[in-house]
C-alpha positions as CSV (number, residue, x, y, z in Angstrom):
1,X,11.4,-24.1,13.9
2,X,9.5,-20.9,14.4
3,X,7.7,-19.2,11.2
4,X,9.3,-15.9,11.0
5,X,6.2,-14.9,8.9
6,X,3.4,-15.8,11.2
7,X,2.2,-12.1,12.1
8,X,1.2,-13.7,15.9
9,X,-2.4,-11.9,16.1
10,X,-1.1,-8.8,15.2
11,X,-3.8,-6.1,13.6
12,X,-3.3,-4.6,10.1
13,X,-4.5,-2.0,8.4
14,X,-4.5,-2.1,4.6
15,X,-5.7,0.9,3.1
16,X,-7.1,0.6,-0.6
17,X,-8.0,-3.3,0.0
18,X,-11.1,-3.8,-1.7
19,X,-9.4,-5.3,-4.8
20,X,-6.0,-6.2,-6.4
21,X,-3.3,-5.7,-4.9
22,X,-4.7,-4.3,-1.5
23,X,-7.2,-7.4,-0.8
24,X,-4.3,-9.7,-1.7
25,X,-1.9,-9.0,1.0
26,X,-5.3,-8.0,3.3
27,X,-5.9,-12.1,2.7
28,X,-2.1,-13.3,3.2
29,X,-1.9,-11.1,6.7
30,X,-5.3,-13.8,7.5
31,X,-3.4,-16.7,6.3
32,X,-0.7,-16.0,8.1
33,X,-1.5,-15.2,11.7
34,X,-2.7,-12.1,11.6
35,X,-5.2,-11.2,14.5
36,X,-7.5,-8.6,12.3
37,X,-7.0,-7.2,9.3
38,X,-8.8,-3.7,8.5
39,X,-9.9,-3.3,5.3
40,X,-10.2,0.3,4.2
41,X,-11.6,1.2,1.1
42,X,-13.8,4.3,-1.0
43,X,-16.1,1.8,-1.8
44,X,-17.5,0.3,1.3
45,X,-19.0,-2.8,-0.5
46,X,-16.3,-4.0,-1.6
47,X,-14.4,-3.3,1.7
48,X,-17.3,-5.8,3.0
49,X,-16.8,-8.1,0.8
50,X,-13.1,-8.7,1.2
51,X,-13.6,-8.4,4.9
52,X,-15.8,-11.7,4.8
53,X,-12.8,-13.0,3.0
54,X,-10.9,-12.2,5.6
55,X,-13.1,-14.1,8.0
56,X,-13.4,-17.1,6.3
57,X,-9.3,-17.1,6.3
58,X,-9.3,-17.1,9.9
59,X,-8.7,-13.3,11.0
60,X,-11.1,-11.0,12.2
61,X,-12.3,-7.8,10.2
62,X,-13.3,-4.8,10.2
63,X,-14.6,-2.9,6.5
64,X,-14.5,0.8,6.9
65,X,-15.0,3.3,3.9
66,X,-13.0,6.3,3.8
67,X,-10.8,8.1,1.4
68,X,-7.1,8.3,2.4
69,X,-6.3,11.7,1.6
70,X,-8.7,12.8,3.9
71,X,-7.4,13.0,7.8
72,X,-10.8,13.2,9.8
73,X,-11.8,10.2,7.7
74,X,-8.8,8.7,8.7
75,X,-8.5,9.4,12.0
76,X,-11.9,7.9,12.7
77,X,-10.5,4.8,10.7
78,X,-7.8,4.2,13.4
79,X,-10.5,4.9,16.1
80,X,-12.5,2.5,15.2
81,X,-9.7,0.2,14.0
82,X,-8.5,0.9,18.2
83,X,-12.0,0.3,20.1
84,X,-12.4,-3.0,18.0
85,X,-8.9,-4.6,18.4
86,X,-6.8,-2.5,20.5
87,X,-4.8,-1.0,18.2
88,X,-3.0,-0.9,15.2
89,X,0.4,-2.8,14.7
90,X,1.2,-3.2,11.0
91,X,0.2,-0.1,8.7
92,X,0.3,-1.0,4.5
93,X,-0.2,2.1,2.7
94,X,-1.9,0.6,-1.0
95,X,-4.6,2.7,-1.9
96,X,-3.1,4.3,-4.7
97,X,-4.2,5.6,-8.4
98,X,-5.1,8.6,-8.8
99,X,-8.0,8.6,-5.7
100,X,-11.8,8.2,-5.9
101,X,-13.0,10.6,-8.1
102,X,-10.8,10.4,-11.2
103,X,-11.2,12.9,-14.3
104,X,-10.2,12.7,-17.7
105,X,-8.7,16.0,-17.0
106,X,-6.3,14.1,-15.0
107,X,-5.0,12.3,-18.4
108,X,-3.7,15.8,-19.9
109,X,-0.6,16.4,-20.5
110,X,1.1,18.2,-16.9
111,X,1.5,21.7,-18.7
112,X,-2.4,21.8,-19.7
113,X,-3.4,20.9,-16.2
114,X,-4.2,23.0,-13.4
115,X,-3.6,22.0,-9.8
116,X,-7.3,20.4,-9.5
117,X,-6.4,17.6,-11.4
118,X,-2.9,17.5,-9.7
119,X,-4.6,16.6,-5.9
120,X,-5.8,13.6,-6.8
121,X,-2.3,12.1,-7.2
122,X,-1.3,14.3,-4.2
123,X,-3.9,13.4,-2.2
124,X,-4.2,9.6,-2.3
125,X,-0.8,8.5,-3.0
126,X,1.0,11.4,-0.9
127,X,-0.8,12.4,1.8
128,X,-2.6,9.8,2.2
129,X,0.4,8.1,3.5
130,X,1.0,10.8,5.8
131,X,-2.7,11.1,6.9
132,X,-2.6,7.3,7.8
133,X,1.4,7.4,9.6
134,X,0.4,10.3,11.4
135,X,-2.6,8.4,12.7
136,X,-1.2,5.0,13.7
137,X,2.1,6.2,15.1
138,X,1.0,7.4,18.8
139,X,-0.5,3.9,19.2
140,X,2.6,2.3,17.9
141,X,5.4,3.8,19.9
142,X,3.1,3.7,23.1
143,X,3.7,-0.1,22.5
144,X,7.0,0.3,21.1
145,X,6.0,-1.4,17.7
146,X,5.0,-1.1,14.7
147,X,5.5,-1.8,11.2
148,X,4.8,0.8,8.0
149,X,4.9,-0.6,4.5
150,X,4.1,1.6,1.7
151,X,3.5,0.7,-2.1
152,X,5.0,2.8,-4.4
153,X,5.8,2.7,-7.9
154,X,8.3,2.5,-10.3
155,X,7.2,5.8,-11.7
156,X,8.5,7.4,-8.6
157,X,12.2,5.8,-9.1
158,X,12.2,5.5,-12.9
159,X,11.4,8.4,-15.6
160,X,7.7,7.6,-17.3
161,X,6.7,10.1,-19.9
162,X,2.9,11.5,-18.8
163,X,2.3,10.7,-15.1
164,X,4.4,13.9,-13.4
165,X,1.8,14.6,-10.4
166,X,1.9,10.3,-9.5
167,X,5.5,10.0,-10.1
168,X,6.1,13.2,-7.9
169,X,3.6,11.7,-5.0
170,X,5.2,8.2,-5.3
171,X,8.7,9.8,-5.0
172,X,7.5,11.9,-1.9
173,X,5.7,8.9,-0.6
174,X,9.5,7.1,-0.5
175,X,11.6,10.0,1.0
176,X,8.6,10.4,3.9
177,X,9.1,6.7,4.8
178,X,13.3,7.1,4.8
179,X,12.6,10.0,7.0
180,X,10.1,7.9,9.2
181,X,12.0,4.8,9.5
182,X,15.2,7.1,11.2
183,X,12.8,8.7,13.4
184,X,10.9,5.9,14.4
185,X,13.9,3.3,14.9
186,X,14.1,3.7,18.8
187,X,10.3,3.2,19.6
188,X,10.5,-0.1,17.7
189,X,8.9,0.8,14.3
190,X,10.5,-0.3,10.7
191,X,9.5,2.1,7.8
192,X,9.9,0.5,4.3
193,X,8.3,0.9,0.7
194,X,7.5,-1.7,-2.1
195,X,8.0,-0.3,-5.5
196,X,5.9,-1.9,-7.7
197,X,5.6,-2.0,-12.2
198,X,2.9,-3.3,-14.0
199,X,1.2,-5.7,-12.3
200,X,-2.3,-7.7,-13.2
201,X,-4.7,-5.7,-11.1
202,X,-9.1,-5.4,-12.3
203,X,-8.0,-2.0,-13.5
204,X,-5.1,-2.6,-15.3
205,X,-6.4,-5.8,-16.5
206,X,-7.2,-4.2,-19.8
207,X,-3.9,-2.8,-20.3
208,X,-1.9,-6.4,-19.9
209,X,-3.6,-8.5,-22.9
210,X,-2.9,-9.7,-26.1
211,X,0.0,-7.6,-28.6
212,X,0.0,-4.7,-26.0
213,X,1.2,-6.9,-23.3
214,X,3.7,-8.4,-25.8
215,X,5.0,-4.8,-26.2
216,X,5.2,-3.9,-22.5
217,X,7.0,-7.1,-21.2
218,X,9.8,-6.3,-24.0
219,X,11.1,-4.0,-20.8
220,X,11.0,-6.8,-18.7
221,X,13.6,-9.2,-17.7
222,X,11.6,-11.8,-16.3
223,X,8.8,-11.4,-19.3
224,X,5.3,-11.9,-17.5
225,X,3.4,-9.0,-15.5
226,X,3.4,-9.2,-11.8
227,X,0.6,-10.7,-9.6
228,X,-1.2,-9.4,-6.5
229,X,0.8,-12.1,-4.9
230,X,4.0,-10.8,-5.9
231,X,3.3,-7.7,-4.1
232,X,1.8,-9.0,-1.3
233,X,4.6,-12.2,-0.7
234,X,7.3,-8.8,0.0
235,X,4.7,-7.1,2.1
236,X,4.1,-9.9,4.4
237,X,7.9,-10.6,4.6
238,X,8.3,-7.0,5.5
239,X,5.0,-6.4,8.0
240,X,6.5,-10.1,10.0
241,X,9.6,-10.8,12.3
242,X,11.7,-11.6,9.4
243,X,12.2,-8.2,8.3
244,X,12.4,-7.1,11.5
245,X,16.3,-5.4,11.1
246,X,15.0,-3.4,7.9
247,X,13.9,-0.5,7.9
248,X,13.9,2.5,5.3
249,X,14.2,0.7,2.1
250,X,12.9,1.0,-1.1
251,X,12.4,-2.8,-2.6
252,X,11.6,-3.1,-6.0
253,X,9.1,-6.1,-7.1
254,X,9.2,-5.5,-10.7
255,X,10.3,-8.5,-12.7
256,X,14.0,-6.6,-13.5
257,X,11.7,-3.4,-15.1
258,X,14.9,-1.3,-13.1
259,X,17.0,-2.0,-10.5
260,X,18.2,-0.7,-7.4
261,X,21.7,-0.4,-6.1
């Protein structure tokens, strides 16, 4: 019987994939038939070092530094991504956060900020996801494929007190890939998002310990924060041949945090 989830040499991109989340699913596209996996990152040695990863999984890789939320840098991702490996057929949009150069300003509460601190949620988790779309989609319906998944959050589907300007991005991520997947149905593409709540990540590491965690998981049906792998096990599903008649959804892999109908 064929493997429905054997990506058949296909060539990812997986933006923010220099930890967590990101080089999780960057390492199950490897060990799951994936051609090349390119593993975007700000920081370009740690880009590098899950790009060896990579390797030694079985795929080939390409590390590239560039912040999302800038087009040129981009651009010049998919470039290269194109002279290396011909092109790029499966898109995850992870690089998330509140973008490379966070301030504490950016912690305030919405009505003391000023739009400054507002464009790094904009720019990473919102038009990043546009900057990247924008500049794998030529490529994808000249070969009449493609597959977009984009992490989101559960701040963008479910009210958080304090995090306005992400929840806002994460929301507009979601109603760009709706809007994608019914535009680019016909050239073969599927559009869907992963909505994501706490999960066990190097930077939230400190947030999911001891009496706090205890606290947190009291929201939780299934009482344990998620793992990279739970993120990355809908991801592949949705990048391979088994997801291949769905297309703009939002799936929630959140341990029963909220539902959707």
């Amino acid at each position: 019987m064929a493997d429905l989830l054997d990506l058949k040499g296909r060539t990812a991109l997986v933006t923010g994939a220099g930890q967590g989340v990101g080089r999780r699913i960057a390492l199950h596209f490897a060990e799951h038939g994936a051609g090349a996996v390119v593993v975007n990152d700000f920081r370009l040695e740690r880009a590098r070092k899950v790009a060896g990863e990579v390797e030694a999984a079985g795929a080939h890789a390409l590390a590239v530094a560039g912040d999302v939320g800038d087009l040129e840098a981009v651009t010049a991702t998919v470039r290269q991504a194109t002279e290396a490996f011909g092109g790029v057929d499966i898109l995850v949009n992870n690089a998330g956060n509140a973008g490379p150069n966070p301030t504490e300003e950016m912690t305030a509460p919405f009505w003391e900020q000023t739009p400054t601190e507002w464009h790094g949620y904009l720019g990473t988790n919102l038009y990043g996801v546009l900057n990247n779309a924008h500049a794998v989609l030529p490529g994808m319906i000249e070969r009449e494929y493609g597959r977009i998944v984009t992490l989101i959050s559960d701040a963008g589907r479910f009210a958080e007190p304090g995090r306005e300007c992400y929840s806002a991005a994460k929301a507009g991520a979601a109603g760009f890939t709706r809007s994608l997947a019914a535009s680019g149905g016909r050239y073969g593409i599927t559009a869907n998002c992963v909505s994501l709540a706490a999960t066990r990540t190097p930077r939230t590491e400190a947030r999911l310990d001891g009496e706090r965690l205890k606290k947190v998981m009291k929201r939780y049906i299934v009482r344990r924060p998620g793992e990279p792998e739970d993120a990355a096990n809908m991801v592949l599903m949705l990048a391979s041949d088994a997801a291949s008649w769905v297309t703009g959804q939002t799936i929630p892999v959140n341990g029963g945090y909220s539902f959707a109908l």
